[in-house]
N, C-alpha and C positions, 0 to 999 in steps of 0.2 A: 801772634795772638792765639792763646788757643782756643781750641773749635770742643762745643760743648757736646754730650752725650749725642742729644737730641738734635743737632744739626748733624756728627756724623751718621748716625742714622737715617736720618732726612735723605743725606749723599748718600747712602748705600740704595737705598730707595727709587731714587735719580737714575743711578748708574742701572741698576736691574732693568728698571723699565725701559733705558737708553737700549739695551743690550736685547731686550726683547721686542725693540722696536725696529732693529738693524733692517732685517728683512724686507718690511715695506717699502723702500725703494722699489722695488720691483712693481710696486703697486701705484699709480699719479690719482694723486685726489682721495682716497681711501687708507686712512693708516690704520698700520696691525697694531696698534693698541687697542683696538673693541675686539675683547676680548667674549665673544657671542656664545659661546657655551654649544650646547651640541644643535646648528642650525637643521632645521626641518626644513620642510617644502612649506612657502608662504602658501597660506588660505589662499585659492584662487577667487572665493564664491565671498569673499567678504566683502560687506558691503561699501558701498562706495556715500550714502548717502552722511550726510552732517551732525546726524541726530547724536549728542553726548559726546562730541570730539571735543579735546580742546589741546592746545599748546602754551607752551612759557617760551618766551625769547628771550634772555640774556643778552643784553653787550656789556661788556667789562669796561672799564676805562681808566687802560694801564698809565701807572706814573703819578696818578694822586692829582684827581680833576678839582681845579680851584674852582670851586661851586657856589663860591660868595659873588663869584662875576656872570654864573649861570640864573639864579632867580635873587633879583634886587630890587629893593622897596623903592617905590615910588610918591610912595605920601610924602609928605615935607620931610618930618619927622624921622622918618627910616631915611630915605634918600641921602638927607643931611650925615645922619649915624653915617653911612655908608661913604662917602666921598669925603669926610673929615678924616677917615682913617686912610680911605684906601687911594689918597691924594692922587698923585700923575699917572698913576694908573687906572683910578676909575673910569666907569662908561659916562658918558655925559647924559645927563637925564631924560634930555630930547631925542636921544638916539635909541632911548628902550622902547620895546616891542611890549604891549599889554598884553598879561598873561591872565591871572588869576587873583583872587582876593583872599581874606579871611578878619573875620570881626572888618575893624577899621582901618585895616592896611591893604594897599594894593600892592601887588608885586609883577614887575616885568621883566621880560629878556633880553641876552644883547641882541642887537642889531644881527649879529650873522645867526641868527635862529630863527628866520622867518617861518619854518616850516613846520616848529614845533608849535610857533605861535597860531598856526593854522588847526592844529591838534585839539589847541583850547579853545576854540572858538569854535571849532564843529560838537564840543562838549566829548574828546578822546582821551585828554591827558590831564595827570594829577602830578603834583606837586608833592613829595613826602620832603619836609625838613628835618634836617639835622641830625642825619641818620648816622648810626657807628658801630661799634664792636664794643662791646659790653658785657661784663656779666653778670652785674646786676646796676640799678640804677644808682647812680653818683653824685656828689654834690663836691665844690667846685672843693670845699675846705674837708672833705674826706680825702681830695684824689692829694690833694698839699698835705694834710697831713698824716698822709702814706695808710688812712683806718680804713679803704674798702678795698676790695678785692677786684681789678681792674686787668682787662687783657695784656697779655706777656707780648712783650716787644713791641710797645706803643712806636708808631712813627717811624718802621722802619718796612720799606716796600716789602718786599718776598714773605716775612710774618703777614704782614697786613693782609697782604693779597692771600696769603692763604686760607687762613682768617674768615677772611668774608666769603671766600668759596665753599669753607666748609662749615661753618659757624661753632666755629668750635674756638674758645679765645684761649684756652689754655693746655700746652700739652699739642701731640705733635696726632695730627687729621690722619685717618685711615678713609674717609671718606667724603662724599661734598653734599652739602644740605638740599641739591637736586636730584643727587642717585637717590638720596632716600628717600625724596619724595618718589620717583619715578618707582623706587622699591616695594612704596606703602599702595601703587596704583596699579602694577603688576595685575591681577588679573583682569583688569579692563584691556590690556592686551596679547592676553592668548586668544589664540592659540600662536600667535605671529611671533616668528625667531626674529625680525627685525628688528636691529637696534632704536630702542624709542628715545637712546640720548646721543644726541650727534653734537660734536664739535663741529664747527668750520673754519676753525684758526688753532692749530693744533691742541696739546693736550691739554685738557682742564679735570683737576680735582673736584670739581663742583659737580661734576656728572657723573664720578663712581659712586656705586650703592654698595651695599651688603650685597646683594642679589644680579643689581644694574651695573653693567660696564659699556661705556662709551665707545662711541667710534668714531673717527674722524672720516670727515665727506669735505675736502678744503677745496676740490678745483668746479670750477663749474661745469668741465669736461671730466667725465672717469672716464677710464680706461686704462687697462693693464699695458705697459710700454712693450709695442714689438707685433701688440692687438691690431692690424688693421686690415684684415678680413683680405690679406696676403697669404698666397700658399704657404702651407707650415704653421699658420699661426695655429691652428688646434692642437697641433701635433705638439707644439712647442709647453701650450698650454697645463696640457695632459702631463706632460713630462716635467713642469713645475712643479703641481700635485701632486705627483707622483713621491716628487725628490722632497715635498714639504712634510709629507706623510709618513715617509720613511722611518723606520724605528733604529732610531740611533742607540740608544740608552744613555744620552744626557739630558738631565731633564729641563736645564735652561734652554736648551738647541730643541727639544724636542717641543717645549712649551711657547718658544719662536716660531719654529716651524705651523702651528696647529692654528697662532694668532695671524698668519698672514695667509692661511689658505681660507679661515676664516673670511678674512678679508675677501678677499676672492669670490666667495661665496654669494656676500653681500653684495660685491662691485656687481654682480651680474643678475642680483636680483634689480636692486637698484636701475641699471641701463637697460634692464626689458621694459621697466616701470618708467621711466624719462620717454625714451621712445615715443608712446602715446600722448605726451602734456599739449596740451592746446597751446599758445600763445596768448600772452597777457599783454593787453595796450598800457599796460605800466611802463614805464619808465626809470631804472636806477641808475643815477648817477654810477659814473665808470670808478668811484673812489676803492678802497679797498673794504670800510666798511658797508660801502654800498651794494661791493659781490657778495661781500657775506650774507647779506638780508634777502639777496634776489638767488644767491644757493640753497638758504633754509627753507624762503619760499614754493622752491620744486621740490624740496623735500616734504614741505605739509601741501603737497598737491599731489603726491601720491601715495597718500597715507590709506587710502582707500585700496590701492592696488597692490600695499603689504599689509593690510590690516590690522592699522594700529588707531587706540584710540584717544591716545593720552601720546604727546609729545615733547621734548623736553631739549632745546637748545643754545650752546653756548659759542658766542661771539664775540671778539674785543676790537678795539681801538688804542694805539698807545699815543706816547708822546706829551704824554700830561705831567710830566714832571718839570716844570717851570720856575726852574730857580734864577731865570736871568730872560729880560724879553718877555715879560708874558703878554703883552698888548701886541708882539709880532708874532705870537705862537698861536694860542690859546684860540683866537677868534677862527684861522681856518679849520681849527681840527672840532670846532662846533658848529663851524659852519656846516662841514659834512656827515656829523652826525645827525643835525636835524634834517638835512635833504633827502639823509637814507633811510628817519624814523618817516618822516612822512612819505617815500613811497612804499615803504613796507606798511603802513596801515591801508594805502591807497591800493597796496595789491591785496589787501584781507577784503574792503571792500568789494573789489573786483570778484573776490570768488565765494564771496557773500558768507565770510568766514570773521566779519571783523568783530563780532559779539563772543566768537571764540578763541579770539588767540590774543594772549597779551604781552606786550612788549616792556619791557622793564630795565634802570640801568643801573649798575654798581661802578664804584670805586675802589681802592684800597683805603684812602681816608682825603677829606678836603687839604686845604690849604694853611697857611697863617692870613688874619683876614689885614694884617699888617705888611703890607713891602717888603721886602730887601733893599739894600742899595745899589742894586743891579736889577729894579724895575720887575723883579721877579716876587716869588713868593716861596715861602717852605715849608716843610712838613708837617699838620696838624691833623687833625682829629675827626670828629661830625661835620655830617655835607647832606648838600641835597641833591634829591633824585626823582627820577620822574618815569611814571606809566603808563603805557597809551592803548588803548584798544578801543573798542565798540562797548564794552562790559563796563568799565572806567565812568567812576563817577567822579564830571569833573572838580576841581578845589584844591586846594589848599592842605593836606594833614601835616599830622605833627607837630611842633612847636618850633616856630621861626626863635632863632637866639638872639639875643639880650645883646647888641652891635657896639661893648663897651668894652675896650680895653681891660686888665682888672675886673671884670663885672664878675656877675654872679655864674656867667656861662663858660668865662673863659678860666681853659686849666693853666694859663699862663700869664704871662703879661704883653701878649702880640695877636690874641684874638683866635686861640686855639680852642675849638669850640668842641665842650663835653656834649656828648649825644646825650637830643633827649627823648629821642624815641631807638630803640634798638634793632640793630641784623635780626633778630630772629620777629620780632615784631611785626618786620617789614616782612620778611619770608613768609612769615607764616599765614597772613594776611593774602600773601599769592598762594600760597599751599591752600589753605580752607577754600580757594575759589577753585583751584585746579580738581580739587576733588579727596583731597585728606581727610580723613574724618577728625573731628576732635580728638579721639582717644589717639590716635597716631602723630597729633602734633607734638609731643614731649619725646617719641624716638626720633623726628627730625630736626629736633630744635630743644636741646635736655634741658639746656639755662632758658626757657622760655616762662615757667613756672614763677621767676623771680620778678616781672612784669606785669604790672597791671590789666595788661588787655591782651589779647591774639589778635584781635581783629582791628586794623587801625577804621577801616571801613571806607576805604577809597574804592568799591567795588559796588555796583545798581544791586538790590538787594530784590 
């Protein structure tokens, strides 16, 4: 098969970064891709108090989360829609968790989501339906006959996913629609060289800017291997440095080198600043997206002691691609996402930070709202999602889809559902709360213009 323009340049892309990431081994927990530009001495004298901080949490959820089994009508009417299509696989209606409403329908969750159901009932979490990747809005007999302009390589994960990290639907990302937010907030945190976008689950596009380059913070332990306060170890340290800094005159080795003493750098701003964390009576589950949320957590708990006041982080979950089994798959990897959404709200409370920091999730695209004949489900379109914080007004947005074969929503005939609210809609809606101004919403989001509204307004005003 051959490989087009724009995917081998993708791959050259891939490979660079691979090549300029080699080094951080040396580094656990901190990769040399935050690429930190010339780090200063963190503000010691910055303040530590709450006043205009705020955060975004990401988790991703790799593999195309079938979302038609995440928020399910419960009135007659929907229920019926829903369990006439989605036959031996449906939830059983007794076994849903009430969530939230809108007009005359009520909508619940399955059963292993108790904790999210906990969210909407303390009024934390919203509901956005039907969310996708769009470039302008579409009707079901434009996208069939082939008259609107609709994102490039519908349905296929790696486009998708990137896609929604950078909201960019056409044409190949140089950067992710959170660097640039983080680009547009930039001087809310100088004078601090700390990096304000951290990954915890290696590299995300979503978090480089124009200006913003990410870092990754993955282990809940940093520390440089070979570090443990054993004779030699400075000695050895210095002589890293030393060999990192070194003027070679290659400028890939050299540009390697600069990104992991970088790193370096950070690692030790970073473990002065853990050092001092008090202890939180929270509790996260030992899952893997559980560490993730309880690593970000000490990271926006010492946001005060690198002064920063805008934060900005990326998390996933995989396993969501369910083409076979999804009634054996699907329920534990939601189970542990809401265990981990609600103790991460439950640790914002704790540090009386939960009106500032808000939790949000993406996909690559939902599912078919149709089976397979292997009890699974495949690749389709618009999906729902959902955002939790203190700030979070709770409900319903969006527009719940039209639960008919053929209908008016589906761009197929298996329940492949055309978004009908858009990526950048939904972004941008986080962005105006994190602190973008209007005029900066059309550099983070260029196809936003072609939408009726910015603001979906799932946010206390």
């Amino acid at each position: 098969m051959a490989i087009s323009s724009a995917r081998r340049h993708a791959g050259l892309l891939a490979s660079r970064r691979e090549f300029l990431r080699f080094g951080c081994r040396a580094v656990t927990g901190l990769g040399a891709a935050g690429a930190l530009g010339q780090l200063g001495g963190i503000n010691a004298l910055a303040q530590t108090t709450n006043t205009g901080y705020k955060a975004l949490v990401c988790i991703f959820l790799f593999g195309g989360n079938d979302s038609n089994d995440m928020l399910i009508p419960t009135d007659d009417a929907g229920y019926a829609a829903y369990s006439g299509v989605r036959r031996n696989i449906a939830i059983a209606r007794t076994q849903l968790l009430s969530a939230t409403s809108q007009g005359g329908s009520t909508y619940g969750l399955p059963p292993s989501m108790p904790g999210l159901q906990t969210l909407f009932q303390t009024g934390k979490a919203a509901a956005v339906a039907n969310v996708g990747m769009l470039v302008r809005p579409v009707t079901r007999a434009e996208f069939r006959g082939n008259n609107r302009q609709v994102p490039s390589n519908l349905f296929s994960h790696s486009d998708q996913q990137q896609q929604w990290q950078s909201a960019t639907p056409i044409g190949i990302a140089q950067s992710g629609w959170a660097g640039r937010i983080a680009d547009q907030v930039l001087p809310l945190n100088q004078p601090s060289q700390f990096p304000a976008a951290v990954s915890v689950n290696g590299n995300s596009l979503f978090l480089v800017g124009q200006q913003t380059q990410p870092s990754q913070i993955a282990s809940p332990n940093i520390a440089v291997t070979g570090q443990q306060n054993r004779a030699g170890d400075v000695e050895r340290l210095n002589a890293l440095q030393q060999i990192l800094t070194l003027s070679s005159g290659v400028t890939l080795v050299q540009a390697a080198g600069k990104r992991i003493n970088d790193s370096l750098v950070v690692l030790r701003q970073a473990n002065d600043a853990f050092a001092n964390l008090p202890g939180l009576t929270t509790q996260f589950p030992t899952t893997s997206i559980g560490n993730q949320l309880r690593q970000i957590v000490r990271l926006i708990q010492i946001r005060g002691a690198v002064g920063l006041q805008r934060q900005i982080f990326f998390s996933s979950q995989g396993g969501y691609d369910t083409h076979e089994n999804q009634p054996g798959r699907q329920p534990q990897l939601l189970a542990e996402l809401s265990a981990a959404m609600l103790a991460f709200n439950q640790a914002m409370d704790e540090l009386g930070l939960s009106e500032q920091v808000t939790l949000f999730t993406e996909s690559e695209f939902s599912r078919t709202f149709q089976p397979n004949a292997s009890n699974g489900t495949d690749h389709a379109w618009g999906g729902h999602h959902f955002v939790t914080g203190g700030a979070v007004q709770s409900g319903l947005y969006g527009t719940y889809p039209n639960m008919i074969l053929n209908g008016s929503d589906d761009s197929g005939s298996r329940g492949n559902w055309i978004p009908t609210t858009s990526l950048d809609q939904y972004g941008a809606t986080l962005a105006k709360w994190f602190g973008v101004p209007d005029s900066g919403l059309a550099t983070v989001f260029p196809n936003l213009a072609n939408f009726p509204t910015a603001d979906l307004g799932f946010f206390k005003t």
